[in-house]
Structure formats: structure tokens, C-alpha cells
C-alpha positions as CSV (number, residue, x, y, z in Angstrom):
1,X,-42.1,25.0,-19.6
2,X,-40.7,25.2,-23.3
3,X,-42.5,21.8,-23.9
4,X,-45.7,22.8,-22.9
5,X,-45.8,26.1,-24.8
6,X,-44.3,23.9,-27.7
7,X,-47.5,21.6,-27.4
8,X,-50.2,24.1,-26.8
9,X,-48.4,26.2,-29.7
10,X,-49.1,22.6,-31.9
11,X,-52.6,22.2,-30.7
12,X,-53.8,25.7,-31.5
13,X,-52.1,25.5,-35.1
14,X,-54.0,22.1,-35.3
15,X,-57.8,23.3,-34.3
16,X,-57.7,25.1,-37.9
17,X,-57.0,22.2,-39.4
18,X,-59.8,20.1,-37.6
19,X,-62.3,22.8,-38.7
20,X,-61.4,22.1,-42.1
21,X,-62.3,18.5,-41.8
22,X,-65.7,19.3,-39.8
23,X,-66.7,21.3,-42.7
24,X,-65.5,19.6,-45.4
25,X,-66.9,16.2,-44.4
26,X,-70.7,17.8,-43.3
27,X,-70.7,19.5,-47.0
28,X,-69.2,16.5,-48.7
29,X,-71.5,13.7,-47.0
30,X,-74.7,15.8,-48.4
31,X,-73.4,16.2,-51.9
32,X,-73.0,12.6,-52.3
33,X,-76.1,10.9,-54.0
34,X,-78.2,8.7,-51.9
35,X,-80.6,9.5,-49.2
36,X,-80.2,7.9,-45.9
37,X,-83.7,8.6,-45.3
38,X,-84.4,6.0,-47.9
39,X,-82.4,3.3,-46.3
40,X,-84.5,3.2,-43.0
41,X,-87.7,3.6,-44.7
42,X,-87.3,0.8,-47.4
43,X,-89.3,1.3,-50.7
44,X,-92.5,1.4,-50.0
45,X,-92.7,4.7,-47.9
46,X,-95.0,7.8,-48.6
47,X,-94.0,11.4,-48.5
48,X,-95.5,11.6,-45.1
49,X,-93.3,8.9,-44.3
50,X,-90.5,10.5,-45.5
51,X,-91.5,14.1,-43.9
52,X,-91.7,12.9,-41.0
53,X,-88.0,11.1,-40.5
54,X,-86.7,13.9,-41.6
55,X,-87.7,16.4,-39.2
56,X,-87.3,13.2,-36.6
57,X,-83.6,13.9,-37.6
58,X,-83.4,17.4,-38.2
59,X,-82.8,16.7,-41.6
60,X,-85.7,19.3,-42.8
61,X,-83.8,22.9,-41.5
62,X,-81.4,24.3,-43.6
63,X,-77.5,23.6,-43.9
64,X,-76.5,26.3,-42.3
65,X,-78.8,25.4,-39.5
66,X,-78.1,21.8,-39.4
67,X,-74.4,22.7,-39.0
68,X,-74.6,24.8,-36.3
69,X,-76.2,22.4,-34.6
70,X,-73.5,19.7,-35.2
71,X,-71.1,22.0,-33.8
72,X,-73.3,22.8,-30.9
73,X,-73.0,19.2,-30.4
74,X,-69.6,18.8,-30.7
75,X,-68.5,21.4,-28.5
76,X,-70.7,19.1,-25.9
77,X,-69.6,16.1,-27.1
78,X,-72.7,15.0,-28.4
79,X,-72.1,13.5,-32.0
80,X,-75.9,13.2,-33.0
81,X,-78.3,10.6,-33.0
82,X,-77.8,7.5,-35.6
83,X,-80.2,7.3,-38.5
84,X,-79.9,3.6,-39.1
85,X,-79.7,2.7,-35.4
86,X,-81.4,5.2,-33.8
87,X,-78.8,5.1,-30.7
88,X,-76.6,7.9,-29.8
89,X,-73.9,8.2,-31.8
90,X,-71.0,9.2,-29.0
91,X,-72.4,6.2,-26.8
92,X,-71.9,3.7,-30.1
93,X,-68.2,5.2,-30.9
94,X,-67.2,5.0,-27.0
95,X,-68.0,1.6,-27.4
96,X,-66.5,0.8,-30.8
97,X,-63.1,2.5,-30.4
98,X,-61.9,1.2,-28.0
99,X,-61.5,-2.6,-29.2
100,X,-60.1,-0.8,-32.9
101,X,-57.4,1.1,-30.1
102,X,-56.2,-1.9,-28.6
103,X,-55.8,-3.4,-31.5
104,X,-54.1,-1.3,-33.6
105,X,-51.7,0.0,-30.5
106,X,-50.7,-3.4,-30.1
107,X,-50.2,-4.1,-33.4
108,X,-48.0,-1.2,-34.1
109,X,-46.0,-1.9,-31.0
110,X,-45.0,-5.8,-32.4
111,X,-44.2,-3.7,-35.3
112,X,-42.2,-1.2,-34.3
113,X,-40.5,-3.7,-32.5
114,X,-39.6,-6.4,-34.7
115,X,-38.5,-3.2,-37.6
116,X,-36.1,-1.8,-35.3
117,X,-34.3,-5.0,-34.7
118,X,-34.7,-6.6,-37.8
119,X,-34.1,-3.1,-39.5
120,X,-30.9,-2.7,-37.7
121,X,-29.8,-6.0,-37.8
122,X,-30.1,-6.0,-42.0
123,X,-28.1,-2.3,-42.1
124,X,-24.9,-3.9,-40.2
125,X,-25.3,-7.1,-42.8
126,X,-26.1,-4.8,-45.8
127,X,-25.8,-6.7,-49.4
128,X,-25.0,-9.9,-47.6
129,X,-27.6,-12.9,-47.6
130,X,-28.9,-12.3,-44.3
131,X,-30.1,-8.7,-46.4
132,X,-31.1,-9.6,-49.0
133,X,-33.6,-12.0,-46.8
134,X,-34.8,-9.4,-44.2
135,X,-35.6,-7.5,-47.6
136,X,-37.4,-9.9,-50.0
137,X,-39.6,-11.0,-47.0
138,X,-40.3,-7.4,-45.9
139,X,-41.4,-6.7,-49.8
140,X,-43.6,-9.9,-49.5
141,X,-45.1,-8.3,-46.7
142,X,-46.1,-5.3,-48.1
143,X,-48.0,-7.0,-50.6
144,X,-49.8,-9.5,-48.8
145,X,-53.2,-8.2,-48.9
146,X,-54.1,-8.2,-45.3
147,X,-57.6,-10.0,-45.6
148,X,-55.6,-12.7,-47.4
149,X,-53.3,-12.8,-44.6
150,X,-55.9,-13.0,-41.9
151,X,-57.9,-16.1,-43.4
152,X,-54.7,-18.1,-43.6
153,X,-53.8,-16.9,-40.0
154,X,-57.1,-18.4,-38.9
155,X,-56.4,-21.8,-41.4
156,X,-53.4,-22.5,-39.6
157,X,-53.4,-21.0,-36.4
158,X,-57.1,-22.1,-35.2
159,X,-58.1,-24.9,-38.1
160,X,-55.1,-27.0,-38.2
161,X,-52.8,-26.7,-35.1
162,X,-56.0,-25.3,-32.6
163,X,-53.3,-22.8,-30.9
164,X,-55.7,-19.8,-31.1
165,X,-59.7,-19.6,-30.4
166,X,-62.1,-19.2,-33.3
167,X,-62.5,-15.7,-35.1
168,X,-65.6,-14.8,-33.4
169,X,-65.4,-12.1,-30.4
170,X,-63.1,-10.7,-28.5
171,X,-63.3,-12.9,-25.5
172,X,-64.4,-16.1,-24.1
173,X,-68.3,-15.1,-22.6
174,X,-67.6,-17.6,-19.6
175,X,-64.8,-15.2,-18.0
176,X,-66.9,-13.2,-15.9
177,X,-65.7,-9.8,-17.7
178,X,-67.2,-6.3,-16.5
179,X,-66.9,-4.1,-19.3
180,X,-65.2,-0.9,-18.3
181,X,-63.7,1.3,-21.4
182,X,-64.5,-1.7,-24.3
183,X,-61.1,-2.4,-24.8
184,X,-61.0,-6.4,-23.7
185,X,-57.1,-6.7,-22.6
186,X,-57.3,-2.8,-20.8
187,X,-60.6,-4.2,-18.9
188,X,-59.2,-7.6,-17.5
189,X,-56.2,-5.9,-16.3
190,X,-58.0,-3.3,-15.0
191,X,-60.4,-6.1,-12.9
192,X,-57.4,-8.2,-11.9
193,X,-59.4,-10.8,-14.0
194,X,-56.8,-13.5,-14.8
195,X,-59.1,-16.1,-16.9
196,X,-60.2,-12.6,-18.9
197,X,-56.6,-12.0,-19.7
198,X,-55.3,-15.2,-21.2
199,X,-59.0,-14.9,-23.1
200,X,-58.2,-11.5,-24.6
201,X,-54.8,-12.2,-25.1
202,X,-55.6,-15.6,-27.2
203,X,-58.4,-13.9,-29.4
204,X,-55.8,-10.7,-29.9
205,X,-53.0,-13.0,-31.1
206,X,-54.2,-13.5,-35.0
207,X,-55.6,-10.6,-35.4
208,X,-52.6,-8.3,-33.8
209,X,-50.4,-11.0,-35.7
210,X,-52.2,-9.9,-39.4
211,X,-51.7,-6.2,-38.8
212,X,-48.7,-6.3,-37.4
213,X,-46.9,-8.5,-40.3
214,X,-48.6,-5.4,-42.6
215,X,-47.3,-2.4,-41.3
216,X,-43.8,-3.8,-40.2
217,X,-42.6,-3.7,-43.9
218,X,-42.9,0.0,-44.4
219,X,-41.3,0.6,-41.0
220,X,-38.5,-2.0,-41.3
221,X,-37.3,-0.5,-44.9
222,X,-37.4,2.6,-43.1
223,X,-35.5,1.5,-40.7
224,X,-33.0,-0.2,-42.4
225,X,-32.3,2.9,-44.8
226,X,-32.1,5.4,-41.7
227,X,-29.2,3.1,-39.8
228,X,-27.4,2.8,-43.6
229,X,-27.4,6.4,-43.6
230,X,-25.5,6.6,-40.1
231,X,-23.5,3.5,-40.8
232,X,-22.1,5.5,-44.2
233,X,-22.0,9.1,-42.4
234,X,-18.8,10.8,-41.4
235,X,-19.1,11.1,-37.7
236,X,-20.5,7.5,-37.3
237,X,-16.7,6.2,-39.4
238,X,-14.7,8.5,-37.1
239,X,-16.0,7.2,-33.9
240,X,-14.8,3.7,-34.8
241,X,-11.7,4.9,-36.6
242,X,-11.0,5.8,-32.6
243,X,-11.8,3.1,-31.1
244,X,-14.9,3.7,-29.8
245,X,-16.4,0.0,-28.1
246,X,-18.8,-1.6,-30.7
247,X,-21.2,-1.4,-28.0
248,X,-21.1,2.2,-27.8
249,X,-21.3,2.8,-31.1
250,X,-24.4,0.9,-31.4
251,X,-26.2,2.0,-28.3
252,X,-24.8,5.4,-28.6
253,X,-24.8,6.2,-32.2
254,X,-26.6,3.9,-34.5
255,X,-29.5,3.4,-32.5
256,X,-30.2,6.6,-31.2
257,X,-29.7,8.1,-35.4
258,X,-32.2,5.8,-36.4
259,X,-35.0,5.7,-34.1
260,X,-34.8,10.0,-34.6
261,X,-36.9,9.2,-37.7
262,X,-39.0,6.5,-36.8
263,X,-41.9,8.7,-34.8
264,X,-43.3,10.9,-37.8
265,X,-43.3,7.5,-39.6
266,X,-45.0,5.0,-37.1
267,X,-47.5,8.4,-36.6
268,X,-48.6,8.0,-40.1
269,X,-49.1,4.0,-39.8
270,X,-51.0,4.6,-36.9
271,X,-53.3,7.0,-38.2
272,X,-53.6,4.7,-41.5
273,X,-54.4,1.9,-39.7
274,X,-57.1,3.2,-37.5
275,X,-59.1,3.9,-40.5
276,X,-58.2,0.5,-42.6
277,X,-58.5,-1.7,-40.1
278,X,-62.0,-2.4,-41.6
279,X,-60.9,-5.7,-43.6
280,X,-59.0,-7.3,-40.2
281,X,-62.1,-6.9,-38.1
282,X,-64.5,-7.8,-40.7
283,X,-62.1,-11.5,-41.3
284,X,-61.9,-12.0,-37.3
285,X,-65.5,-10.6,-36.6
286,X,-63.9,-7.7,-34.5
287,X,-67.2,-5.4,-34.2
288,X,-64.6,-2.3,-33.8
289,X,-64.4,1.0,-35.2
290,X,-63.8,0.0,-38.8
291,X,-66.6,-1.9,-39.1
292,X,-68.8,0.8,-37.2
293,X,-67.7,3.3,-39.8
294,X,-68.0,0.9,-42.9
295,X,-71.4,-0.1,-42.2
296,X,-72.3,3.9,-41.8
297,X,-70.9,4.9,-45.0
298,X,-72.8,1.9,-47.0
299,X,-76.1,3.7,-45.6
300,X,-75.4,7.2,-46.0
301,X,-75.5,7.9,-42.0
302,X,-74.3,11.3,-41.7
303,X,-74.1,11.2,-37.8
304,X,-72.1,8.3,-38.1
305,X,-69.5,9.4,-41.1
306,X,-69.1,13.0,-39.4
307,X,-67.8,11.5,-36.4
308,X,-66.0,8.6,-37.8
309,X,-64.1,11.3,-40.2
310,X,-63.5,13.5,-37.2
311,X,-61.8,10.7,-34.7
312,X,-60.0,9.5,-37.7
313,X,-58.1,13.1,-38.3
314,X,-57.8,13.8,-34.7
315,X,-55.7,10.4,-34.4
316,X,-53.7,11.6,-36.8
317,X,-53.2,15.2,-35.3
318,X,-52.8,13.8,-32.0
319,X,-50.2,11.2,-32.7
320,X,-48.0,13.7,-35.1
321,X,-48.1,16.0,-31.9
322,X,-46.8,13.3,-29.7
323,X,-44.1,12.3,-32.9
324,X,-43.4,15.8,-33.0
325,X,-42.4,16.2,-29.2
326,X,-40.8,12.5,-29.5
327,X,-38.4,13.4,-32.5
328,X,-37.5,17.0,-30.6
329,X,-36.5,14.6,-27.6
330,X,-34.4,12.7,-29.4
331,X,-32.8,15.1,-31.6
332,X,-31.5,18.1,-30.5
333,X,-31.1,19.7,-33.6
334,X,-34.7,20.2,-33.7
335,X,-36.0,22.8,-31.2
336,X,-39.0,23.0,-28.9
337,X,-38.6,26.1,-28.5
338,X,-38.5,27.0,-32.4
């Protein structure tokens, strides 16, 4: 019962928040010069031309109007109608998201993964060679820029050794897939389709691989400072000054001390890379989210910035929530309750 008041307590401080964004994005995409009315009409059009998209649009009432009725349509879960597409905006996002999801959760899991080991592993070896490698290749890392990355992924991984399919789709179009929430992997599992699976898997590979090798630096010096922190700290030297099994003192001390701080921080990679993701699809020819939202902002399409803005700070409210209730879990000097 605490845990549930201490989430619906964290959901009602977060609608304010969420409000804030609405606004601020419906005001900020109209200040902006450019008229996406322009951008469907080309330059030839007339005034009549130009009348008449706008009122297609609703483009012609006031702001305050305009925004009422955006919030109307959020509270139904209708996101507007796309200028440059003409297609409903919620229809194009539900199928957008959910390859950019998969993705990016896979992505941060290989990560997560590979810092906590290798994060670990360094602390125990600090200032030794071992170190001092996990370190300079987890600064190379961070500044490999991740388009960079991805094109020499696809050189070697597809052009020279053929391991991986080309960068075009998401899955093989012979496998018989029937498209259920858009994410490739979730839908062949889903379906029982074996042939679908390897195909989804083998056309995630390089492009989980790129993002992956991106945000695993920032986690893995994260890492590797939280377990040097409990390596040095008091109660951590007078556990082994009694004897305490080396297993136990990793399983029951260093490990548990340093994943207490990695939710908060994999929350914020994960919200980052839901919105940057836009240079990985665009080098694998991903057709997710990123792209969906790129391609909006270049012409001005309000419908299509409002909601991409608004899924982009929910993800980040959402998966602080869930760090939130993950760090409390694990640490018990932080209260649900409180």
C-alpha cells in the first residue's frame, strides 16, 4: 500500500510538470518563424490557397482556441491531424514508437549490462593496467560520434565479413510477419514466428550495437566511481577486516552499493536517447520515432512537434518514477513512505 500511495503521490506531482511542457511547446512552436502552411502549399499558392488550409487545419481560430482544442484532444488521445501528411497524428506515432522503443530498451539493457560488469570489474583493479584500459576505451566511447560509429558498424559488420543484413528495414519482407504493436522483435515473439525472430534480431544487432557502445561510457564511469566509493568506505573495510567470504562481500556489499545509483542515471540515458536516436535510424534507415519527429520539425508541423515533445517528457517522467521506486527498493535509507 505505501508503494502505491508513493507512486500515485509521484504522478500527481508530475501532471504539473507535463502541463508545463504542453504549454510551453504549443506557444513556442508558433513563435518560431516559418509557416507550415507554406511547406505544403509550395510557392506558387494564392491567398485563397492559403485561407483555405488554414481553416482545413484550424489554423485560422485564435490561440486560445486552438489550444483548447489540443487539450480536448489530448484528454481523448487524439494528437491532431498532420499538416504535411495529412494522416492522424496518434495513428503515425503508434506506429513510429514502437520500433524507436525496442531499440533504445535493448540498447540500454546491453549497456547497463556490460557497465556493471566492466564498471565493477575496473573498481576492484583500480590504477592497475586492466583500469587504466576499461577507462581510456570508455572515454573513446563517449566521443565517438554515434553516426560515425554506425557507418563503420555497417563497413565491417555487413560490407566486409557479411555477418549482419544490409541497413535497410527492420526485417526480412519474406518472413510472413503480422504487425501487431510495430515493434519487429515484440511482434515475432508475440506470433511464435521463428524465421521473423532471427530476422529482427539480425537487423537489431548494428544498430542496438551503435547505441549501446554510446551510452555504456557514461554509465560505466558511473559505475566504476560508485563501487570505488564502497570499496574505500568504512563499513565495506570492516566487513573484510572480519572475515567476511569475498563472495559475500561482493554479492552482499559491493554490488548492491553500486547499482543503488545506477536507476536515476540509466533514467536519464533513457530519456536522452529516445529523443537523439535521430542520427542511428537515419544511418540504418530505421523509419522510428526520431526520424518521425525530425522530419516534423524541418516543416514546421505543429501536430507532429506537440506530440513528439509530449512523448519525449513523459518518457522521462515515467522512467524517473520507476528509478524513483527502484532506488527506494534498493536502498532503505530512502523512504517510500517520505
Amino acid at each position: 500500500m505505501r508503494l502505491l500511495r508513493f507512486v500515485a503521490r509521484r504522478l500527481v506531482q508530475l501532471l504539473p510538470v507535463l502541463l508545463g511542457v504542453i504549454v510551453l511547446t504549443f506557444i513556442l512552436v508558433r513563435i518560431l518563424p516559418g509557416d507550415p502552411i507554406q511547406t505544403i502549399l509550395g510557392p506558387n499558392y494564392t491567398e485563397e490557397d492559403a485561407a483555405a488550409a488554414r481553416a482545413r487545419y484550424g489554423l485560422d481560430q485564435p490561440l486560445w482556441k486552438q489550444f483548447l482544442d489540443y487539450l480536448g484532444g489530448l484528454a481523448t488521445g487524439d494528437l491532431g491531424t498532420s499538416i504535411q501528411s495529412g494522416g492522424s497524428v496518434s495513428a503515425e506515432l503508434a506506429e513510429r514508437i514502437g520500433p524507436t522503443l525496442e531499440l533504445v530498451i535493448l540498447a540500454l539493457a546491453v549497456a547497463l549490462l556490460l557497465a556493471t560488469v566492466l564498471g565493477i570489474w575496473s573498481a576492484r583493479r583500480a590504477y592497475r593496467l586492466g583500469d587504466h584500459t576499461i577507462r581510456v576505451v570508455a572515454l573513446a566511447g563517449n566521443s565517438l560520434p554515434d553516426f560515425w560509429l554506425g557507418l563503420v558498424l555497417i563497413l565491417v559488420g555487413y560490407s566486409l565479413l557479411g555477418w549482419f543484413p544490409a541497413p535497410s528495414g527492420r526485417v526480412d519482407p519474406d518472413v510472413g510477419l503480422t504487425p501487431i504493436t510495430g515493434a519487429e522483435l515484440v511482434d515475432a515473439l508475440l506470433t511464435g514466428n521463428g524465421p521473423a525472430i532471427g530476422s529482427a534480431l539480425s537487423h537489431l544487432a548494428l544498430p542496438v550495437a551503435t547505441l549501446a557502445i554510446v551510452i555504456t561510457a557514461p554509465l560505466l564511469r558511473s559505475v566504476r566511481a560508485s563501487a570505488l566509493e564502497v570499496l574505500n568506505s568504512e563499513s565495506y573495510t570492516a566487513a573484510a577486516a572480519h572475515g567476511l567470504k569475498e563472495r559475500l562481500l561482493l554479492r552482499g556489499y559491493l554490488v548492491r552499493a553500486t547499482l543503488v545509483r545506477l536507476p536515476q542515471l540509466a533514467a536519464l540515458v533513457f530519456g536522452f536517447s529516445i529523443g537523439s536516436t535521430v542520427l542511428v535510424e537515419y544511418v540504418y534507415s530505421w523509419q522510428g520515432f526520431g526520424q518521425w519527429a525530425l522530419r516534423g520539425l524541418l516543416y514546421r508541423d505543429y501536430p507532429v512537434i506537440q506530440a513528439s515533445v509530449v512523448v519525449i517528457a513523459t518518457c522521462y517522467l515515467l522512467v524517473f518514477l520507476i528509478a524513483d521506486v527502484l532506488q527506494a527498493m534498493l536502498d532503505p535509507k530512502v523512504r517510500i513512505d517520505g
